[in-house]
C-alpha positions in Angstrom: 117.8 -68.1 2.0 117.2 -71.8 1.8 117.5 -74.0 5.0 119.9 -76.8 5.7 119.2 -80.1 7.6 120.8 -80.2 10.8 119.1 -83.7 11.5 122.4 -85.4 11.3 124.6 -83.1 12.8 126.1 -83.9 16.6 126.1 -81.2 18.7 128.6 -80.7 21.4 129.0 -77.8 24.0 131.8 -75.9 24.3 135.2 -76.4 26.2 134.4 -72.8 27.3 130.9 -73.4 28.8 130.2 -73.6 32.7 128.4 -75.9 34.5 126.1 -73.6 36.8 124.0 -72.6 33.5 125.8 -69.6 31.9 127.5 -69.6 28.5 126.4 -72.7 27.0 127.3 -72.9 23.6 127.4 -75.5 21.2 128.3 -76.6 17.7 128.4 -79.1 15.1 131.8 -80.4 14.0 130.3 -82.3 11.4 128.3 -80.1 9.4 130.1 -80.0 5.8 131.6 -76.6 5.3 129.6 -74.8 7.5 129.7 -74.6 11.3 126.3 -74.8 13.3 126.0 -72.6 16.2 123.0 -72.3 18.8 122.8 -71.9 22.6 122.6 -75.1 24.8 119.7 -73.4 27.3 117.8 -73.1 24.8 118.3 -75.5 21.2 115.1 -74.5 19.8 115.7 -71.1 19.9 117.6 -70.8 16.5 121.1 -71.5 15.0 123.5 -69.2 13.9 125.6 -70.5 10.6 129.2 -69.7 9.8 131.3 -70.7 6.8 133.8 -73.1 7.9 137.1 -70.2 7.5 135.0 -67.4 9.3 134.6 -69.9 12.4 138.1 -70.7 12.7 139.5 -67.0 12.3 136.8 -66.1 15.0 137.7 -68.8 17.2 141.8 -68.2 16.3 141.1 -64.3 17.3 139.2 -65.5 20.6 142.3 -67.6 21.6 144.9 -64.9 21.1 142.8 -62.8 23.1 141.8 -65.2 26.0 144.8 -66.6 27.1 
């Protein structure tokens, strides 16, 4: 698997992360067709990559289901 530079992506935390330190995700809107995803505790951990379709039917399933 080759690696892609997230140098010059912005990172942003979720609408659905809390402020006490729980659920702190973020991503990168800006990434070109993929979508960067790591947790905010802990950014050095690791990112987690998802094609830019796969994000928005997970996040479109999430929102059925959450509201």
């Amino acid at each position: 698997m080759r690696a892609t530079d997230l140098s010059s992506v912005t990172w942003r935390k979720s609408s659905y992360s809390n402020t006490d330190g729980g659920n702190c995700l973020e991503v990168a809107d800006n990434a070109t067709s993929l979508v960067p995803v790591r947790d905010s505790k802990d950014p050095d951990r690791g990112v987690l990559m998802f094609g830019a379709q796969a994000w928005g039917r997970f996040v479109g399933a999430y929102r059925s289901t959450s509201m």
